[in-house]
N, C-alpha and C positions, 0 to 999 in steps of 0.2 A: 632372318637376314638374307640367306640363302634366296629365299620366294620372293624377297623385294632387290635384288640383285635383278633376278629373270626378269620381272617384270619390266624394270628399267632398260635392261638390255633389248625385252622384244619393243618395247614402244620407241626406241632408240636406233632399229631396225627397220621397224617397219615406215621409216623416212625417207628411207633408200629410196631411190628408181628402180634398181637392180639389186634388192637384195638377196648373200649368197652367204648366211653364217658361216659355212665350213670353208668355204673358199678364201674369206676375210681372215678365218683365223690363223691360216696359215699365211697368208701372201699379205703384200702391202704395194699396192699397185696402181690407188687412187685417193685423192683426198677427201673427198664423199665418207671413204671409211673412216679414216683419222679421225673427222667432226663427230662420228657414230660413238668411235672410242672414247673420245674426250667425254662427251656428254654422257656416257655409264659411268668412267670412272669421275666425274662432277657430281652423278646422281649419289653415288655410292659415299664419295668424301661427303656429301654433306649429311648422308644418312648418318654416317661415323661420329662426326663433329658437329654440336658437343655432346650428341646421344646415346651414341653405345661407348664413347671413351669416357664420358664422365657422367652425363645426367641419369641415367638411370642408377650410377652409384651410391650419387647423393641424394638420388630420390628414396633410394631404397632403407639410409640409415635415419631416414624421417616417416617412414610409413610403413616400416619394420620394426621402429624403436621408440622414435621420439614420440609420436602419433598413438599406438597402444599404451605407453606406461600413461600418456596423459588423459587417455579416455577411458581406462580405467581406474586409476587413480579418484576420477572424478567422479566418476558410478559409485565408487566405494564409498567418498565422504557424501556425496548427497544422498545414499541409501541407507548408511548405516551410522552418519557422523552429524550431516544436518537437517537429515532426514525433512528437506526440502518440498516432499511432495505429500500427497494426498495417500493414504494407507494403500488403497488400491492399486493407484497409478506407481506404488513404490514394490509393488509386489509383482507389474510388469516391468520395471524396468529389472529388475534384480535379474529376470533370464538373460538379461544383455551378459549382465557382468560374468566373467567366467569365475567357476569354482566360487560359485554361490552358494550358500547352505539351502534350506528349504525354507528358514525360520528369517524373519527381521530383526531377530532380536539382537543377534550377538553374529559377527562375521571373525569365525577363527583366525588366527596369525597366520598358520601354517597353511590356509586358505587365499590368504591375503598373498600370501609369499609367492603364491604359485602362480595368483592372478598376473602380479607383476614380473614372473621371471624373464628375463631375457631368454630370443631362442637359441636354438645349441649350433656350436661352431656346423656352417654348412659345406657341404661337400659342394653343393652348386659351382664355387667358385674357381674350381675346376673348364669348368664352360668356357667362360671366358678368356682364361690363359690357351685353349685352342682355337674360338671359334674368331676373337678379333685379329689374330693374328693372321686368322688363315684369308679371312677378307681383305687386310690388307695387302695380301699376296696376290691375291686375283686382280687386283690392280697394276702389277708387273706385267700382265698380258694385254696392256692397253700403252696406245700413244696417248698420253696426255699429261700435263705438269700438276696433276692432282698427286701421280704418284706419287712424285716426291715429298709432296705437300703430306698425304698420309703416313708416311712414316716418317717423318716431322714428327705428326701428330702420335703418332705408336709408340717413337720415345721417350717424350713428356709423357704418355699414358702408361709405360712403365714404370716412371717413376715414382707418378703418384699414386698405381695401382700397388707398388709395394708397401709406403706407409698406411693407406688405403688398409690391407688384409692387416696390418700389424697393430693397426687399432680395430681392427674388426673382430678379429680373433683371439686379443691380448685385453681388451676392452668393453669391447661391445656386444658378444656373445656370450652364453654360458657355454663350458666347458662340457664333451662328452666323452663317448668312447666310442673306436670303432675296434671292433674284436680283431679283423683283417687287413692287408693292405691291397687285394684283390682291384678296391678301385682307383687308388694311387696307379696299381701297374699298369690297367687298361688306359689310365690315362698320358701315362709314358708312350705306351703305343699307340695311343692316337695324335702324338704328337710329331711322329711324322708326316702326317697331314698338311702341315703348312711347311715343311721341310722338303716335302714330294712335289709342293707348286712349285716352290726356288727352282727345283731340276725342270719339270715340264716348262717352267716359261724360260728357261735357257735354251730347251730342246727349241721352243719355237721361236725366240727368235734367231735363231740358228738358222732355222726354216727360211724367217724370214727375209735375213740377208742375203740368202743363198750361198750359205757355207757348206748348210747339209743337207745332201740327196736334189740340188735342184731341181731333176728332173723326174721327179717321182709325180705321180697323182694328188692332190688335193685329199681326197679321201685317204690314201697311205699318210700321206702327211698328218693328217688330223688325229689318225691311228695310232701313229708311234709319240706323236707327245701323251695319249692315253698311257703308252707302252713305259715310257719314262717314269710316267709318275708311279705306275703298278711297280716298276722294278727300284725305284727310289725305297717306297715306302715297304718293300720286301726287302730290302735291305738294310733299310732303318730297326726293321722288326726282327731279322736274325740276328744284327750286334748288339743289340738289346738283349735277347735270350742269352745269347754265348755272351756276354761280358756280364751283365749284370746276373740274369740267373732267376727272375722275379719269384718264380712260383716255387723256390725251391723253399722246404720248410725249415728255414733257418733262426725262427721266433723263440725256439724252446731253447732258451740256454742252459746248459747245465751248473749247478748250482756249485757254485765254489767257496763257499762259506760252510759252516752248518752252523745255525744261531737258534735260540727257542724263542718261544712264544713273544717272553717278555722282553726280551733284546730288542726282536724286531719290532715291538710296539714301541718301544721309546724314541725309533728313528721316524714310525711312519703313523699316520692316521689312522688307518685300515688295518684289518687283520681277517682272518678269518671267522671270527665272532659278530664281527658288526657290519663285515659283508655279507652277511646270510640273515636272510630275512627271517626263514623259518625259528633258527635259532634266535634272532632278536625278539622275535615273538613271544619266546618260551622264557627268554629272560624277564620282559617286561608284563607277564600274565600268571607267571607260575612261579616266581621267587620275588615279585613286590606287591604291597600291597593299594590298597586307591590313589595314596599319598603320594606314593613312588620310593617306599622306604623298602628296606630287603626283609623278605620275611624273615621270621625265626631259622625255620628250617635252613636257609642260605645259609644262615650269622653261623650258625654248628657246624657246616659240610660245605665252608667257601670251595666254588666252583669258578672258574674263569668267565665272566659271561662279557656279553657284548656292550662295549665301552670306552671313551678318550680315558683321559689324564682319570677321573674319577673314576676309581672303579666300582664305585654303588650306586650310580648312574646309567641307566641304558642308553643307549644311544645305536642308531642307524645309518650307517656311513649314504651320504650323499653328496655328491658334487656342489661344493659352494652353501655347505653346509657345514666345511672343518671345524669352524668356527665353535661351534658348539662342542668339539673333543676338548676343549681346553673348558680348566677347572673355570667355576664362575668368577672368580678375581680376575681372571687373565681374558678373560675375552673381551675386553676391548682393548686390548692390544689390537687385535684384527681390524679396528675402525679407527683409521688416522682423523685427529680433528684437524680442521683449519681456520683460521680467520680468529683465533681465540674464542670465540663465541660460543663453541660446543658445537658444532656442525659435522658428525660423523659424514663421511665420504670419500672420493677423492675428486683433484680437481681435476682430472683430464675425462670423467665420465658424467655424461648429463646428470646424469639421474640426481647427482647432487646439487645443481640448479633448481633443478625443476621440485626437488622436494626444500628447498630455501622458500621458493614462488610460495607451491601450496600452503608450504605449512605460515608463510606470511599472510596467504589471506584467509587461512583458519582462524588464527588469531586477528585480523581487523573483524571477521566476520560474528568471533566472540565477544569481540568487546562492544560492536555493534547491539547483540543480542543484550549484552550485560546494561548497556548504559540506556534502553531503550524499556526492560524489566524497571529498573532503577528512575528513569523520568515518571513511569507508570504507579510505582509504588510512592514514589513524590506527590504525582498529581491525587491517587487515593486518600494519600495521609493529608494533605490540604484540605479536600472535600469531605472528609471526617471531621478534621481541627475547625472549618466552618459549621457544620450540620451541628457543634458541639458550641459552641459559639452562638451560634443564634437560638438555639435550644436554652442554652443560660440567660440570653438577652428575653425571649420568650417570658422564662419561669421568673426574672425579676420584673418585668413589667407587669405579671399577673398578681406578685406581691405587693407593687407598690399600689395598684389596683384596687386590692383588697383592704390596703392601709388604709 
């Protein structure tokens, strides 16, 4: 955004007769510049509107989301479900598809699962809570009625940018972790960034009207709105430090309960069994057997191992996976149906659309395959009941022949 600002600005410039960027930016002395101003901030409002306010947003939950579940989705049933192609040509395409097995035979669930996850809430969206803002601010340094026009625009992109993250990260993403809040805090402090333009374009036009320092140099002028913005955003960043206190290690709470093992397993998913992998390990290789039943040895010297609701069950804690701690009766409680029909999903997330679509033209595509087997074993059995037919007509005529 930044590179296609300058650009705008130098071709916007280079119109002048008399071009003198540092002199223009402090002083206002001829209309030549105004037209320069307007036409950056025109170039910039339209870079903004509708593309960094909204189009790239909604391009992103189509070619982030909608676009992969459907294109692999698709890979899946034509490689493994209608096995569409030719043996070979089905053995390139399968490197398309992610978390392929090596074999055509059989594409595991837990493969499959993976294929289609959603990606994990992103920290990206950080970016954009500084860097549109801050565009829109650089436009306060310009005469032109775009400004107003962009923050117009900045307000509505508030608004929608807030429903926007709360179906993004409440809906559309999968859940992760971040162990720290180190990039929450840098982004605190870089959020006086567009708070240091508010001061620098006050310092200039200050300049401008000749409130402050009229009679200074051009070049000092130019300086001290640098100097504004340096002591804004040093300032924004010390009441930061003294009030909030970011980096202090205030994460470890001390524990004001004491509860055991199996207290805390009844409130929460996790524990320490079935967050440890090594241990999940050792439960599911060394106390079961191929089945997945508990060996002898467990059944004599129960040991707490890693597991939900059932405890002779192993299980692996993973994010959007809880589902699985509950006993096997209870887990569809976790898949609301709707429409009476049996349709697990919910209605405010694609995914349950788009697996309605497929799985409707699975089934047109079966029944195609069925009634298509079924004309074929039709036309057989006719061309038999004939061939049998004229064979009797044959063998009596040869009788009556002989008669």
């Amino acid at each position: 955004i930044g590179f296609s600002i300058l650009v705008s600005a130098f071709q916007a410039y280079s119109k002048e007769a008399d071009p003198h960027p540092m002199r223009d930016f402090v002083s206002l002395d001829d209309l030549e510049l105004i037209a320069t101003e307007n036409a950056i901030a025109m170039s910039t409002f339209q870079m903004m509107m509708p593309g960094f306010f909204f189009s790239g947003n909604l391009t992103m939950l189509v070619m982030a989301g909608v676009w992969p579940w459907i294109f692999n989705n698709f890979l899946a049933k034509v490689i493994y479900v209608w096995r569409a192609l030719p043996w070979p040509l089905l053995k390139v395409v399968r490197v398309i598809l992610p978390w392929a097995p090596d074999e055509l035979d059989l594409y595991p669930i837990w493969r499959a699962e993976r294929a289609l996850e959603p990606m994990e809430i992103q920290i990206g969206d950080y970016a954009n809570l500084i860097v549109i803002p801050s565009v829109c601010m650089v436009t306060l340094f310009t005469v032109s009625p775009f400004t107003s026009q962009m923050f117009y625009c900045m307000l509505v992109w508030s608004i929608f940018y807030y429903f926007f993250l709360r179906y993004l990260h409440l809906r559309f993403c999968k859940r992760c972790y971040y162990t720290t809040n180190n990039v929450d805090n840098f982004v605190n402090i870089l959020m006086g960034i567009p708070l240091s333009l508010v001061a620098a374009a006050w310092c200039q036009w200050g300049l401008r009207a000749r409130i402050l320092f009229p009679d200074l140099d051009y070049g000092v002028k130019f300086g001290m709105i640098w100097l504004v913005f340096a002591l804004s955003f040093a300032l924004w960043v010390a009441a930061y430090f003294h009030g909030v206190k970011p980096f202090k290690d205030d994460l470890g709470y001390e524990e004001e309960e004491k509860l055991t093992f199996r207290e805390v397993k009844e409130n929460l998913f996790y524990s320490w069994f079935n967050c440890n992998p090594v241990f999940v390990l050792k439960c599911a290789f060394l106390w079961q057997d191929e089945k997945g039943n508990m060996e002898e040895a467990w059944k004599k010297n129960p040991h707490p191992i890693a597991s939900g609701e059932d405890p002779t069950k192993v299980r692996w804690f993973q994010v959007g996976k809880e589902y699985l701690f509950l006993k096997a009766e209870r887990q569809h409680l976790a898949f609301p149906v709707y429409w009476g029909g049996g349709w697990p999903g919910d209605i405010l997330e694609f995914e349950t659309y788009l697996e309605m679509a497929l799985n409707s033209l699975t089934a047109a595509c079966s029944k195609l395959r069925c009634a298509r087997r079924d004309a074929k074993a039709d036309q057989e059995g006719e061309s038999e009941l004939t061939t049998q037919l004229l064979d009797t007509g044959a063998d009596n005529a040869r009788g009556v022949a002989a008669a």
